[in-house]
C-alpha positions as CSV (number, residue, x, y, z in Angstrom):
1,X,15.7,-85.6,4.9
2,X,12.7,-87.4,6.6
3,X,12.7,-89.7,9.3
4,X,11.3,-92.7,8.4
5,X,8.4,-93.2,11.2
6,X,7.2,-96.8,10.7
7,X,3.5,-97.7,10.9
8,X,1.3,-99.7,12.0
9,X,0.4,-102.9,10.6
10,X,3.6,-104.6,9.5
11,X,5.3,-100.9,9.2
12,X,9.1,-101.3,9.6
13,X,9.8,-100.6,13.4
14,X,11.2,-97.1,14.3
15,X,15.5,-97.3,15.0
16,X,16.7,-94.8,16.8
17,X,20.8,-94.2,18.7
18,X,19.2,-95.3,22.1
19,X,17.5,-98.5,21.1
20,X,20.6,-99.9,19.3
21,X,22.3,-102.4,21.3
22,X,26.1,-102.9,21.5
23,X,26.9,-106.0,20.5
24,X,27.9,-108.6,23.0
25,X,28.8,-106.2,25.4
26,X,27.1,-106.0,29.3
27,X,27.0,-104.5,32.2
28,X,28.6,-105.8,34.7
29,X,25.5,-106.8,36.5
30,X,24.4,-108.9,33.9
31,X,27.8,-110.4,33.6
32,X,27.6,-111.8,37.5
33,X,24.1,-112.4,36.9
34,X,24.8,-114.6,34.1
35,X,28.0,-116.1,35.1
36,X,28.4,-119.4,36.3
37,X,31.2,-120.5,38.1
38,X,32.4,-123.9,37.5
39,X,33.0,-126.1,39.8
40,X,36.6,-127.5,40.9
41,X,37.0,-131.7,40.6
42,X,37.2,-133.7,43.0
43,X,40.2,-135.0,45.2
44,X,41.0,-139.0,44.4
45,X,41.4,-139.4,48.0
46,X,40.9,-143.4,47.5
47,X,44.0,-144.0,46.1
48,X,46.0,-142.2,48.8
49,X,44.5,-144.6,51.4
50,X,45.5,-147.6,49.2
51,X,49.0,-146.8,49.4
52,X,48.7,-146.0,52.7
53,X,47.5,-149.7,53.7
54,X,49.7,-151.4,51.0
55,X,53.0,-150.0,52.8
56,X,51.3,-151.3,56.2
57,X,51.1,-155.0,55.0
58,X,54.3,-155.1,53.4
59,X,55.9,-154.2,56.3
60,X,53.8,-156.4,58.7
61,X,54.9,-159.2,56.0
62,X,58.4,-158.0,56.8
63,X,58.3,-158.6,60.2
64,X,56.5,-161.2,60.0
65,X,59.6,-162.9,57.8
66,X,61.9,-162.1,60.4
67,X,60.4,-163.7,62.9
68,X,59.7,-167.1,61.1
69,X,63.5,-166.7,60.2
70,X,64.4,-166.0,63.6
71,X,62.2,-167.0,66.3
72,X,60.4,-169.8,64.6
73,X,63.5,-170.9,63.1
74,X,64.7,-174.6,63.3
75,X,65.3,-178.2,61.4
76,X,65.2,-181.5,61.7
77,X,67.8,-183.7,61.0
78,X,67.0,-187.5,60.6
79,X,70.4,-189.6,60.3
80,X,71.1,-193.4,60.1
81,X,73.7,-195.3,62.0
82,X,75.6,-197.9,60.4
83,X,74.1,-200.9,61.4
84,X,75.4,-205.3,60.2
85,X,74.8,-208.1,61.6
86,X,77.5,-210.6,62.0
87,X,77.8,-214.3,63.1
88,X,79.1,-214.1,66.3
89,X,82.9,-215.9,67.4
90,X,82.6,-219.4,68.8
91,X,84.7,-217.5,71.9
92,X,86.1,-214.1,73.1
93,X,88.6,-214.0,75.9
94,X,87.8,-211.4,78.8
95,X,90.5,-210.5,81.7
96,X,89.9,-208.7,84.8
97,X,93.0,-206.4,84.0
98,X,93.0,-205.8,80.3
99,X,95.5,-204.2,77.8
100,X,94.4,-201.8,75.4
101,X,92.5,-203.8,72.2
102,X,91.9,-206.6,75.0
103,X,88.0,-207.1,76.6
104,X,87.9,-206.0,80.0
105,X,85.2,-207.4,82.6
106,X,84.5,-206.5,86.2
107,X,83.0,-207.8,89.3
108,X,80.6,-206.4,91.4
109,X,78.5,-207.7,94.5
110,X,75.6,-207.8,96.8
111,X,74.4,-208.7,100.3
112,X,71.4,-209.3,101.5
113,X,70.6,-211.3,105.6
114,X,67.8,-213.4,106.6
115,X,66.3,-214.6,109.6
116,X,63.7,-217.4,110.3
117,X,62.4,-218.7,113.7
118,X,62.5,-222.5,114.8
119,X,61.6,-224.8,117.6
120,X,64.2,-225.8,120.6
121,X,64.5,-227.7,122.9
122,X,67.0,-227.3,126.1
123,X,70.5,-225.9,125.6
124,X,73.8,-227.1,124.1
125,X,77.3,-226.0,124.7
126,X,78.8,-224.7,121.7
127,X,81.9,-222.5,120.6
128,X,81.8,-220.5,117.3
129,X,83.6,-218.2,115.5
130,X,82.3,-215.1,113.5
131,X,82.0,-215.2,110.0
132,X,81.0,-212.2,107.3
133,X,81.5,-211.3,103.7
134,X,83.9,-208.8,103.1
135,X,85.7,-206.7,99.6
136,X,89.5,-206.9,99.3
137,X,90.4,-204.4,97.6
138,X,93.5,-203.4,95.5
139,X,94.8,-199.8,95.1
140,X,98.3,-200.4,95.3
141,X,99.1,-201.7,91.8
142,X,97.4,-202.4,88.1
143,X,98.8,-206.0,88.7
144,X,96.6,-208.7,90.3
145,X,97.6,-209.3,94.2
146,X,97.4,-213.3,95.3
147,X,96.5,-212.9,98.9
148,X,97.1,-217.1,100.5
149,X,94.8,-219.0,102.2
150,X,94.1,-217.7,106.0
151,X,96.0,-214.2,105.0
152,X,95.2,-212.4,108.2
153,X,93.0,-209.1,108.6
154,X,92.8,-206.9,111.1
155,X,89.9,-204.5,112.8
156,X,90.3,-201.0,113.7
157,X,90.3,-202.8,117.7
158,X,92.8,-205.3,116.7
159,X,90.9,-208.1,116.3
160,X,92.1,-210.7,113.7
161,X,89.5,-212.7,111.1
162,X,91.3,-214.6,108.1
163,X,90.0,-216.0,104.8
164,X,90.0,-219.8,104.7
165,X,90.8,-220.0,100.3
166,X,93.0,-218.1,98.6
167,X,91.9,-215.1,96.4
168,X,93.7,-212.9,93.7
169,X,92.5,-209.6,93.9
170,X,92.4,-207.8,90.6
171,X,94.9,-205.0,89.8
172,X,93.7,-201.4,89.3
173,X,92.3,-200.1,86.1
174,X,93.0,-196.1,86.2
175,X,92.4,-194.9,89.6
176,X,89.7,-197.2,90.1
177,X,90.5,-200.3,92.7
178,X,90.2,-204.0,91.7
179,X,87.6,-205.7,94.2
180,X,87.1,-209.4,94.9
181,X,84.4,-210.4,97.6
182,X,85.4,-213.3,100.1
183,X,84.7,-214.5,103.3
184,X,86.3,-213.9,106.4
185,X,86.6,-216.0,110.2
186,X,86.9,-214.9,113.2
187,X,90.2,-216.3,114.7
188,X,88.9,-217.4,117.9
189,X,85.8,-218.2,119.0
190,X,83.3,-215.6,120.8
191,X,80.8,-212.4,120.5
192,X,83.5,-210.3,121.1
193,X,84.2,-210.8,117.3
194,X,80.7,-210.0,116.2
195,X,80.3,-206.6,114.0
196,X,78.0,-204.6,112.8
197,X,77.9,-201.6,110.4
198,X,80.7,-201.4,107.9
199,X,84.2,-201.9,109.7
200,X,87.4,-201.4,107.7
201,X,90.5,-204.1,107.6
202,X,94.1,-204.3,106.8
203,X,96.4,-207.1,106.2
204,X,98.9,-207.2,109.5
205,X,101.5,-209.1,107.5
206,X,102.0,-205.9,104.9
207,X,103.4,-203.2,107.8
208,X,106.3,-201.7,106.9
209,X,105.6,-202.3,103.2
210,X,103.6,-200.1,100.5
211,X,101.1,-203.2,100.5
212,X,99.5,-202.2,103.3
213,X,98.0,-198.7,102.4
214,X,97.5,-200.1,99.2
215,X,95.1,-203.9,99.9
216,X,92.7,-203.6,102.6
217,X,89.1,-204.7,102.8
218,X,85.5,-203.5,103.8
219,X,82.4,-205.8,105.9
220,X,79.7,-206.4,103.1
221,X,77.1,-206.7,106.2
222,X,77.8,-207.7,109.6
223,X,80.5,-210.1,110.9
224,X,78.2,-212.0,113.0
225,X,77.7,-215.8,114.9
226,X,80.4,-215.7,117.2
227,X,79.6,-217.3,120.4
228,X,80.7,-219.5,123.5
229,X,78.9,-220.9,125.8
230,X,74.9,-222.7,125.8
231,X,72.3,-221.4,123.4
232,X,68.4,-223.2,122.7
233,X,69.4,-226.8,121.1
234,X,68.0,-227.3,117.8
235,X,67.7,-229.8,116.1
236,X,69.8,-231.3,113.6
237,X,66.6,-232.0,111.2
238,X,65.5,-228.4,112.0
239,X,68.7,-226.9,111.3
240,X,68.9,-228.7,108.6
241,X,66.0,-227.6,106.9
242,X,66.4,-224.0,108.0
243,X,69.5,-223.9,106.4
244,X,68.1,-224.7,103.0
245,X,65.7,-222.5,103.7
246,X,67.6,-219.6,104.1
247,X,70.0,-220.5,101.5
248,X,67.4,-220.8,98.6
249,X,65.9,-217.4,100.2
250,X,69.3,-215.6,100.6
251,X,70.7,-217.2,97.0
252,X,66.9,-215.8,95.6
253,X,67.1,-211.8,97.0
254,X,71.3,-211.4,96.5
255,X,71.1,-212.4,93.1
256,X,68.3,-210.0,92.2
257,X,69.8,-206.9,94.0
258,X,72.9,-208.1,92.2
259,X,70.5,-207.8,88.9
260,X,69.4,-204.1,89.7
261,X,73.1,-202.7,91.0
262,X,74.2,-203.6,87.6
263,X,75.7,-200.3,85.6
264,X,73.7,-198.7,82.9
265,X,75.5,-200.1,79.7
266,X,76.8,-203.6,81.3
267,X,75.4,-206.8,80.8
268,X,75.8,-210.1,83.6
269,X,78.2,-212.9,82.3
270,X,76.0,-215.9,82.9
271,X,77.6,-218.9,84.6
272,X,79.9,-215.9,86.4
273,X,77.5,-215.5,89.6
274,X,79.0,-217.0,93.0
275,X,77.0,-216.5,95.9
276,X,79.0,-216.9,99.6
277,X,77.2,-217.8,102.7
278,X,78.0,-216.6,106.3
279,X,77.9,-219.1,109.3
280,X,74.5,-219.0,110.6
281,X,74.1,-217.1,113.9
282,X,72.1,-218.4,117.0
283,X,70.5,-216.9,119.3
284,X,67.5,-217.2,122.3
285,X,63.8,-216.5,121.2
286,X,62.0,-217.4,124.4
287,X,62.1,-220.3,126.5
288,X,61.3,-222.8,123.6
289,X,62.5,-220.8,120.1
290,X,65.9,-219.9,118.5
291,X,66.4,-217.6,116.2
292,X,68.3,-218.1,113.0
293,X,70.1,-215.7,111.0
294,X,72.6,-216.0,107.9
295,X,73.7,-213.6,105.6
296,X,74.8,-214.2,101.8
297,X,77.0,-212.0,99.1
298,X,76.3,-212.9,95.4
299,X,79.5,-211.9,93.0
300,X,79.5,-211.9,89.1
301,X,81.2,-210.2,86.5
302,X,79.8,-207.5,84.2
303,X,81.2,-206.2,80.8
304,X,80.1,-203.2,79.2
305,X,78.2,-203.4,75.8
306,X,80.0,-201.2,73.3
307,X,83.3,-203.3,74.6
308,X,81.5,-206.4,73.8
309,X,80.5,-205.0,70.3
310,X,84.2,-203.2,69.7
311,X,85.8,-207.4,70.5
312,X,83.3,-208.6,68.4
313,X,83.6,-206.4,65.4
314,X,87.5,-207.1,65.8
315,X,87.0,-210.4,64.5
316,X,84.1,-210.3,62.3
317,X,84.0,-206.7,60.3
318,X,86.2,-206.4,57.6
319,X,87.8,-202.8,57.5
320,X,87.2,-202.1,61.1
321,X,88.9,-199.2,62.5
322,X,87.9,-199.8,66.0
323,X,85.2,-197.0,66.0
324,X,82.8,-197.4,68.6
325,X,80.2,-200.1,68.4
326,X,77.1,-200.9,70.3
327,X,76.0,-204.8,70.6
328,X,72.6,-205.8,70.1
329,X,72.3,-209.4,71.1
330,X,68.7,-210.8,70.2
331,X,69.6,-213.5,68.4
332,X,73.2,-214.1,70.6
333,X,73.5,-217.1,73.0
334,X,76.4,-216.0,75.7
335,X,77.6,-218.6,78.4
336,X,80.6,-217.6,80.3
337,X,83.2,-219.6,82.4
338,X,86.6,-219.1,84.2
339,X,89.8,-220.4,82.8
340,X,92.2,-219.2,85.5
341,X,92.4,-216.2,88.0
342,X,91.6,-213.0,86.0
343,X,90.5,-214.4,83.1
344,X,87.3,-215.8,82.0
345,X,86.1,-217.7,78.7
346,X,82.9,-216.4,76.9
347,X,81.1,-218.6,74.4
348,X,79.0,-217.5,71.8
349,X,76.5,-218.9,69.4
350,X,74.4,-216.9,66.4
351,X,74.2,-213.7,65.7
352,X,75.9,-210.2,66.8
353,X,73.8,-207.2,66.0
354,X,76.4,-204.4,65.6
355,X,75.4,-200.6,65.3
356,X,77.9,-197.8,65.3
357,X,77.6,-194.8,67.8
358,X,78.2,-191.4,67.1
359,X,77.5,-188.4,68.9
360,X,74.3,-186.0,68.2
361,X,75.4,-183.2,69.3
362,X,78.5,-183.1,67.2
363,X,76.0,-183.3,64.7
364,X,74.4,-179.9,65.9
365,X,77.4,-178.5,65.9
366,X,79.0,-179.7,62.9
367,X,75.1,-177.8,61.1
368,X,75.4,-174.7,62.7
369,X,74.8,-172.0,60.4
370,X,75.5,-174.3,57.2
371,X,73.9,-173.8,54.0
372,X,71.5,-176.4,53.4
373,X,73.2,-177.7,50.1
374,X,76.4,-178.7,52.5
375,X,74.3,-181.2,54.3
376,X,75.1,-184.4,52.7
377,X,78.9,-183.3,52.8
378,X,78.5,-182.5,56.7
379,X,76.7,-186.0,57.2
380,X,79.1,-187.8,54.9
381,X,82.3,-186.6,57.3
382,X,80.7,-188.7,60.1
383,X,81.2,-191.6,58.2
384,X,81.5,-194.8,58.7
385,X,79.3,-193.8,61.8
386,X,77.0,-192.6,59.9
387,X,75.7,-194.2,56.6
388,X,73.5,-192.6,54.1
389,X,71.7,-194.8,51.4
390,X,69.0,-195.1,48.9
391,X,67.5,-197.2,51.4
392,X,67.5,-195.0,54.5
393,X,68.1,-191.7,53.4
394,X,69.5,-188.8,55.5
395,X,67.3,-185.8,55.2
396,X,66.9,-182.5,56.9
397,X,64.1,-180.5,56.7
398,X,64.3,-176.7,58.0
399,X,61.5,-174.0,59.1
400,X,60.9,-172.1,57.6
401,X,60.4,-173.9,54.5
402,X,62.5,-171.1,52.5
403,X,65.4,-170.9,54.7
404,X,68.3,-171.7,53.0
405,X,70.7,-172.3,56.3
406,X,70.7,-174.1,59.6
407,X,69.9,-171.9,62.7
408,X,72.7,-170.9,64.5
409,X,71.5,-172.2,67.7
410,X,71.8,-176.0,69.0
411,X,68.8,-176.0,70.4
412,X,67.1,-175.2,67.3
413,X,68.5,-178.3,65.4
414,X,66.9,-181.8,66.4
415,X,68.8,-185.0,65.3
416,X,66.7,-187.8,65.0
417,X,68.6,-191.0,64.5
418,X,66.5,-193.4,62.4
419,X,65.7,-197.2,62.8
């Protein structure tokens, strides 16, 4: 057999065993040469980060929540008292000691002294007796105590003054003293019965009887005027004169200091203010000049508003329970007069503004920790205190604006009571 040698020029090429090539097969050279390795993908480290931050703001939301339910936590509460107005009673009777359902009134008082300076000329004998203002007061029974006319007091040295009129002196109310405010008189003549600062008295004519711990009295101002013996002569014109001076002056200044002791909640009884002048004291200013002095206690009787209002309503509200009751008296004309001891006569003309009280912080309280859907209900037990209407609504409004309950703290809760 030949071996077929190919030619040139298009001859087939020569095969041998070496030049045949296995198929698909190589070294492992050429496989590392030729393979590529591929690469791995990458990491979606994006979306690990987004859950990261999205647990971060929930929970600052979180706390956040908490503390707008907790330390910014709170309401307001707007409620409305019950409010009519009324005509008012042609007349209400007051008394100094008053049962229960009865209006009650009190007294209370001021002093004030002046002095002026006037011309004299030469002396005068004269002989006069001391004179002051002083309180009586009772602490031995509820029931007035009629004291007569010159009833006789004594000072801690024994000296006696008496009142000229009679007095009643009101009976106690609790453990609080009636009071009544008269004058008293030296009884005799002289400085020796001059005092000043405030000197304590009791009644001589009540030893040996519980009277006499129980009614004493007390100097408004000093006892003063007593004297014997030659002082500058004035004249009578001048004294005269000086005296209305000093009375208009003195009537002017107690009245307005009784004006500004009057108790927060009270109102002055007009046609109730008495004012009661000392004896005007004497004495030397130089060669030529005399110096005047006088001193003056003005008295009137106070009653307390919601008292006034509760009386009032007791005639005029239909239903009334005898809750309490303020008086708003705008449009109310109130004179006043006494009818006998202890008991005094108040007119009345137009209207009484009546508004019930109630108190706030029973409101607080009654809220605490309530659902808001309760409120009307909680509101509505305050009644007829407080009164709710299509008119003047009773609305609460809490923080924050999801919160479902009333904090549990008072001072979280602000009741704001409307008109």
């Amino acid at each position: 057999m030949r071996d077929i040698n190919p030619g040139y020029g298009g001859a087939p090429e020569h095969r041998s065993i070496r030049n045949v090539q296995v198929g698909g097969r190589r070294t492992h050279q050429e496989h590392e040469e030729h393979h590529v390795p591929q690469s791995r993908p990458p990491r979606r480290r994006g979306r690990g980060r987004f859950w990261l931050i999205a647990t971060g703001v929930v929970i600052l939301c979180a706390i956040a929540g908490v503390l707008l339910s907790t330390t910014f936590a709170g309401a307001t509460v707007t409620v409305h008292p019950r409010q009519v107005v009324v005509q008012a009673p042609r007349s209400i009777e007051a008394k100094l000691t008053a049962a229960v359902g009865e209006l009650e009134y009190r007294t209370i008082s001021s002093t004030r002294e002046a002095s002026l300076t006037v011309d004299a000329e030469g002396t005068k004998q004269v002989s006069r007796q001391a004179s002051g203002p002083v309180t009586i007061s009772n602490t031995f029974s509820a029931e007035p105590q009629r004291l007569i006319a010159n009833t006789r007091f004594e000072a801690p040295d024994g000296k006696i003054y008496r009142i000229r009129d009679s007095v009643t002196v009101p009976g106690m109310v609790g453990s609080k003293a009636g009071t009544i405010v008269s004058v008293v008189y030296a009884d005799s003549p002289g400085a020796s019965y001059n005092k000043t600062g405030a000197i304590g008295f009791t009644v001589p004519g009540f030893k040996n009887d519980p009277r006499f711990e129980g009614i004493t009295a007390q100097s408004q101002g000093p006892i003063s005027g007593g004297f014997v013996g030659e002082e500058p002569a004035v004249s009578d014109e001048d004294l005269a004169e000086a005296k209305t001076r000093l009375t208009e002056q003195l009537e002017t200044e107690a009245t307005a200091a009784l004006n500004q002791s009057i108790p927060e909640g009270y109102g002055l009884l007009p046609g109730t203010v008495k004012v009661t002048y000392s004896e005007i004291a004497q004495v030397a200013e130089g060669d030529s000049r005399a110096k005047l002095t006088q001193s003056a206690t003005a008295q009137g009787a106070i009653v307390q508003g919601s008292a006034m209002g509760t009386a009032i309503a007791r005639l005029q509200v239909q239903g009334y329970k005898g809750e309490a009751v303020a008086l708003i008296p705008d449009n109310l004309t109130v004179s006043a007069s006494s009818t006998e001891e202890g008991i005094i006569e108040i007119s009345m003309q137009g209207e009484a503004g009546l508004v019930w009280q109630f108190d706030p912080i029973a409101v607080q309280q009654a809220l605490l920790g309530k659902s808001k859907k309760d409120f009307q209900d909680i509101v509505g037990s305050f009644a007829p205190a407080i009164e709710c209407t299509d008119a003047r609504p009773c609305d609460a409004r809490l923080r924050p604006f999801w919160s479902g309950n009333f904090p549990s703290n008072p001072d979280k809760i602000e009741v704001v009571i409307g008109n």
